[in-house]
N, C-alpha and C positions, 0 to 999 in steps of 0.2 A: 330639564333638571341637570344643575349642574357636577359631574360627578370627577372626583380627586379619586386617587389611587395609585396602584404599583405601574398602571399603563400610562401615566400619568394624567391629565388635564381633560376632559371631554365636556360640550355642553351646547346649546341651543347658541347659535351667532348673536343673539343680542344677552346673553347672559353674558361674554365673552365682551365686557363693556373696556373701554381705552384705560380708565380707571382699574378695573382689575388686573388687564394685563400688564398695567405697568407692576404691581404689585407683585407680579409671578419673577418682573423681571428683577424688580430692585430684591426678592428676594434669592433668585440663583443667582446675582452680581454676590450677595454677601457671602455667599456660601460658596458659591467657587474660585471669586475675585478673578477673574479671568483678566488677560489682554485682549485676545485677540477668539474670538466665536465668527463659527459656519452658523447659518440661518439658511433654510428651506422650507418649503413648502408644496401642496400638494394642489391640484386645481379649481379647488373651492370659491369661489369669488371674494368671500370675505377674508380669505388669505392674503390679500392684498392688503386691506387696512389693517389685519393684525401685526403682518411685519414691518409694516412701516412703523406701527407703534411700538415694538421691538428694538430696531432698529434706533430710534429716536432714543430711546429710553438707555439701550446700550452703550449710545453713544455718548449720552448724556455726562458717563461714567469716562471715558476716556476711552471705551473697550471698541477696538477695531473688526467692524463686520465684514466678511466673507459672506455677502448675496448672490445665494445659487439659484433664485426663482422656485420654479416648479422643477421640482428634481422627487425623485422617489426616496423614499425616505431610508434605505441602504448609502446612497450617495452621500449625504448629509453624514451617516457615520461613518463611510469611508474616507471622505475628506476631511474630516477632524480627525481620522486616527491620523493616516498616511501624512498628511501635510501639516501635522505638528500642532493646531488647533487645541486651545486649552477646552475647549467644549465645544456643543452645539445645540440647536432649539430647533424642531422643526414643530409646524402649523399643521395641522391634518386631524382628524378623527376618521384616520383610518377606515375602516368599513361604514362607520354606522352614517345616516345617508344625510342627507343635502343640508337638511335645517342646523347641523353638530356641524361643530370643527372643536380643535383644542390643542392641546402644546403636549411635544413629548420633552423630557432632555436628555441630553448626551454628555456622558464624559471622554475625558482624553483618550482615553482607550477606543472610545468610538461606540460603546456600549450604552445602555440605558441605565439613568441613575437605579440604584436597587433598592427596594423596598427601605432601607433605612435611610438614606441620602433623600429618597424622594420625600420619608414620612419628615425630615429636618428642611427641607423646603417649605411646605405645605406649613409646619409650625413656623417658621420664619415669617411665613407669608402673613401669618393671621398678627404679627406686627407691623405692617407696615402700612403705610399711607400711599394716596397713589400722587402724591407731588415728586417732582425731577429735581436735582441739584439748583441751591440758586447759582452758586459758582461753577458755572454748564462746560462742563469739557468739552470739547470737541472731537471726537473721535470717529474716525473716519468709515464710510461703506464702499467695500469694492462687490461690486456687479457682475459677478459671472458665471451664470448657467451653464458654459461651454466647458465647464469642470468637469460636469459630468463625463466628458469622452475620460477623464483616468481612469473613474470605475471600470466605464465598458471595456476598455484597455489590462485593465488590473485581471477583470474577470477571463477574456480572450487569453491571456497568457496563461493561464492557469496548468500547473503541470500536469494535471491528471487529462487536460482538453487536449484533444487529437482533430486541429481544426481543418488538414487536409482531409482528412476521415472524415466529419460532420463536411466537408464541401462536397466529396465524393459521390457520398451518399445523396446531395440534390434534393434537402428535404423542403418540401410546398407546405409553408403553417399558416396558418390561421392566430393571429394576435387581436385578440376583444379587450383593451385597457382601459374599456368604462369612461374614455375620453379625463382618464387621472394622469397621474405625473410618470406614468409611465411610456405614452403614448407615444415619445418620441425616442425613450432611449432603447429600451426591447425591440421593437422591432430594426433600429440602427444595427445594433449589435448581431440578431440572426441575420441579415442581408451581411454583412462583414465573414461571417464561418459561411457564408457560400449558400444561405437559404433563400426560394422565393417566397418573399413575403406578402400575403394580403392581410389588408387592416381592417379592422371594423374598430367604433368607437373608439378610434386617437386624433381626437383633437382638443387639443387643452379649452377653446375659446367654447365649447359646448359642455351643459351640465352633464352631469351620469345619466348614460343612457339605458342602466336597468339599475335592479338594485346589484346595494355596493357590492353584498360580500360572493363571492365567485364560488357559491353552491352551485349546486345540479340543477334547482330548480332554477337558477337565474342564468341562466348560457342556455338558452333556445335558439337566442341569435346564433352564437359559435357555432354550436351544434348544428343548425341547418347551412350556415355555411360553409362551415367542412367538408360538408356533404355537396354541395354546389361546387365548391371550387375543386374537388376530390381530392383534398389534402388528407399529409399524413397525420397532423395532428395540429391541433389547436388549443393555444395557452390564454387564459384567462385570469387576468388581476387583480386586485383589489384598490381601491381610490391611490396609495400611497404607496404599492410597488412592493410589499412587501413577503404576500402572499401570491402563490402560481397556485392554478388549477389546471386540469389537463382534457382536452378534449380529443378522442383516439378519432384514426382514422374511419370507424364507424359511424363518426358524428354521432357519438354519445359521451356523456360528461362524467368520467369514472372516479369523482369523488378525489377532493382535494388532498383526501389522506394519503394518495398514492404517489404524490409527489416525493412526499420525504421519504418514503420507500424505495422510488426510482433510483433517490440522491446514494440512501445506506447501502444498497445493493452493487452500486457500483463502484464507491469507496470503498468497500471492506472487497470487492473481486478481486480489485488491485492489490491487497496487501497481505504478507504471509498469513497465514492462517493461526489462532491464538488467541488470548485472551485481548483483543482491542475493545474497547467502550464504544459505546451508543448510548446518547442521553435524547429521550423525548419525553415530552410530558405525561403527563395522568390519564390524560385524553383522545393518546394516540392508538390508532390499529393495532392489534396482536399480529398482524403483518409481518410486524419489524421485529420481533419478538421472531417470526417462523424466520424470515429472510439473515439475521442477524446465528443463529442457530446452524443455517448450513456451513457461516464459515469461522465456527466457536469462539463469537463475539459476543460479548454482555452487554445487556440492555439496562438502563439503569433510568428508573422514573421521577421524573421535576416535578412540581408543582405546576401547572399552566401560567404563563407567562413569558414571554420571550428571553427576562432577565434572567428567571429562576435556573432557564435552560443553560443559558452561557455562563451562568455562575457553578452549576455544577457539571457540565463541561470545561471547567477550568479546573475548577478540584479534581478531576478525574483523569484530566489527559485524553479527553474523547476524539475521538479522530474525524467524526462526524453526529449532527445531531437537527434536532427540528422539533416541528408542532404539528400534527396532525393535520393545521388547520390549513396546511399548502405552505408551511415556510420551511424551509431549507436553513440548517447555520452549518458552513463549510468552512473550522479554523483555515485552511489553508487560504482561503480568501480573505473572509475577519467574521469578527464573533457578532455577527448579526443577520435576521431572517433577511431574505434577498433573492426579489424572483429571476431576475438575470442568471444566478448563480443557479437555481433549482431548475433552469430550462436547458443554460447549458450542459449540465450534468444527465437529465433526460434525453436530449439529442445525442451525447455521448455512448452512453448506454443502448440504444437502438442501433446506433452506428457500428459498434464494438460487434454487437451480436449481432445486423443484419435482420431483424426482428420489425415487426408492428407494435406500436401500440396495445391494438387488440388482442395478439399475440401474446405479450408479456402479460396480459393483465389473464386472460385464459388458462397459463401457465402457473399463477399465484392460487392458494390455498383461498376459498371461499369465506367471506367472512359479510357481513350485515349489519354496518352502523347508522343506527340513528340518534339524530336531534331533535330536540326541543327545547320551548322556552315557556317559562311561566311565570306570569308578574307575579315580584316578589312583595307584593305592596301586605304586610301584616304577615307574611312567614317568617317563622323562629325557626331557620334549619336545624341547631341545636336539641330545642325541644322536640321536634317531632324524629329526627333521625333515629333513635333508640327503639320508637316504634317502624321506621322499614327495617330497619334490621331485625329484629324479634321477627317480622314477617317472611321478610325474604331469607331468612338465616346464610348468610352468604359464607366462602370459608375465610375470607381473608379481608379485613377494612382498613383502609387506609385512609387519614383524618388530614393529612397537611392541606390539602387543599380541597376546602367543602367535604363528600364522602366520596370514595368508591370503593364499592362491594364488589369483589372477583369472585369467580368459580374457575376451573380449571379451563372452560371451554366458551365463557360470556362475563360479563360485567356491565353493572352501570356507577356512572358518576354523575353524581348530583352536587353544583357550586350555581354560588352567589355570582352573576355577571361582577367586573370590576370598572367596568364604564357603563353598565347599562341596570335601569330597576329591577334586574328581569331573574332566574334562577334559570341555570341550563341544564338539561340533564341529556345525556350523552347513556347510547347503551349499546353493544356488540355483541354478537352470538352469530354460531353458525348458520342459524333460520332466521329470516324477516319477523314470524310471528314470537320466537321467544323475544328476539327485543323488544317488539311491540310491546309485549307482556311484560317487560322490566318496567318500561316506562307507563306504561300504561297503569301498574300497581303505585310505584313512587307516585306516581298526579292525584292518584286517592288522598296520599297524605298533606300536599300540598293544597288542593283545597278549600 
């Protein structure tokens, strides 16, 4: 099913016909009239034939392509910010698995179009044909995936990294990149701060070797590996590089939400103490809520979405921010999720303190989230919402994005996937069985 939206483009590879994607392109060509676009992709097979059709189509137009290959999909917006790039397109459907790919876009900023840019694409698009100019421009593609060493370089300088510290320390990880577009540049980059690296799943020329998205339930491999090799920890990816998960030295998989915990904790140690921002979304841990408290930082809540995040991150002056879902957004690097940037600041933060994994997570305030998913096929979250709330009487609802109902000590949220048929609901509490019980009551309604 093919699904549009604020993530942008997702949808089964032959839905994803040469015919439409030229459509996608001659309509971001009108709408942003570019010169000169970054184009990447993630390791999808059919990535291949979509950027060539890309490519052709761009070029059609006069507009000069920058082909980065398989590069993580941070790259792609780093290199259109930093190297001046009027946009960018990358190829990926991120997590969701083999049969999906689809297009995200990028603006000059290096940021993802936002919800109104994307929704005037998407209307654009529903004019247009999928024929190329008769009068064919010729506009040129330059070839190269070795762009990526800027990122890794961008990230490695980073002022808050103390990379004799992160060598010192002599950390053994475990990297599992699902054989996605990260496979080559993560683990480059920890072998550079002085890590011994063992790989599982990085090699582009094989499919995903579990499923995509870098829950708990899917790193058994990491996890027992960790455990084999007696590393201190193990990072786990998702297709596109955009999300970290984290594997502690116990060889157990502590739940991708701790990432962006790791990141705020160790941004806001560095800096006086005061009123600094944090922006994460609807969906994230009360974590960052305790973590952000010890050092009288305000947390302030997005809609879910990677854009909603950096857009009000930018209204706010946030110093650091993320997704629950394992993404990291570090302005000081640029305004987008990026697992490079959420590993080095992890390796940082252990270093700093001389700590475990295990340790720091031992140390953190008890919390229990769970997920799920429920086809949405014939749900009206509207209409029935008024009846979980009358049930659950929560004290506080919040509607921007789908619902979530807080209390002082649990919540759940309940949204419409934006790439997928499905409803998520998400619930937190300090016992496994209340959340059980948030969600468990919400599935009545849904139904």
């Amino acid at each position: 099913m093919l699904k549009e939206g604020i993530s942008g483009i997702r949808g089964y590879e032959a839905e994803l016909s040469s015919g439409l994607i030229t459509k996608y392109v001659k309509a971001f060509f009108k709408l942003v009239n570019p010169k000169k676009v970054v184009v990447g992709r993630d390791s999808r097979k059919s990535g291949e034939r979509i950027v060539e059709n890309i490519n052709k189509a761009l070029r059609s137009f006069g507009v000069t392509v920058l082909d980065i290959g398989i590069n993580p999909t941070p790259t792609v917006q780093v290199t259109t910010e930093k190297m001046g790039y009027d946009a960018g397109i990358i190829v990926t459907a991120s997590h969701n698995p083999l049969p999906w790919n689809g297009l995200k876009f990028v603006d000059a900023s290096g940021t993802f179009f936002n919800r109104e840019k994307m929704s005037k694409l998407l209307e654009i698009k529903e004019d247009m044909d999928d024929s190329l100019p008769d009068a064919f421009k010729e506009g040129g593609v330059i070839y190269n995936p070795e762009i990526a060493d800027e990122h890794k370089k961008m990230v490695k300088n980073l002022r808050i990294v103390d990379r004799e510290l992160i060598s010192r320390r002599g950390f053994r990880v475990v990297v599992d990149a699902v054989n996605g577009a990260c496979s080559k540049l993560l683990p480059d980059l920890l072998e550079e701060l002085g890590c011994e690296v063992v790989k599982i799943n990085c090699d582009f020329s094989k499919p995903f070797s579990r499923t995509p998205e870098p829950l708990p339930e899917n790193l058994e491999d990491l996890e027992r590996s960790v455990k084999e090799e007696k590393a201190d920890i193990g990072f786990a990816v998702d297709p596109d590089g955009d999300r970290l998960a984290i594997v502690s030295d116990e060889g157990k998989a502590i739940g991708e939400e701790y990432t962006v915990v790791f990141a705020i904790d160790l941004v806001l140690s560095g800096l006086a103490k005061g009123k600094k921002k944090v922006v994460v979304n609807l969906s994230t841990t009360k974590l960052v809520d305790d973590v952000a408290e010890r050092y009288g930082a305000e947390v302030i809540r997005a809609p879910v979405g990677e854009i909603n995040v950096v857009d009000k991150m930018r209204e706010t002056g946030a110093v650091i921010g993320g997704e629950g879902n394992g993404g990291v957004i570090y302005p000081e690097a640029h305004y987008g999720r990026d697992s490079l940037v959420g590993a080095v600041l992890t390796l940082q933060l252990l270093a700093e303190r001389n700590i475990s994994v295990g340790q720091y997570v031992n140390s953190m305030p008890k919390y229990v989230m769970l997920k799920q998913r429920v086809e949405s096929a014939g749900v009206d979250l509207d209409r029935v919402i008024s009846k979980i709330v009358d049930d659950l009487t929560p004290e506080h609802v919040d509607s921007r994005d789908g619902f979530k109902l807080s209390w002082s000590n649990r919540w759940v949220h309940i949204r419409p996937s934006n790439t997928e048929p499905i409803v998520r609901i998400y619930s937190e509490a300090k016992e496994r069985s209340i959340a059980q019980q948030l969600i468990d009551r919400v599935k009545t309604f849904l139904s």
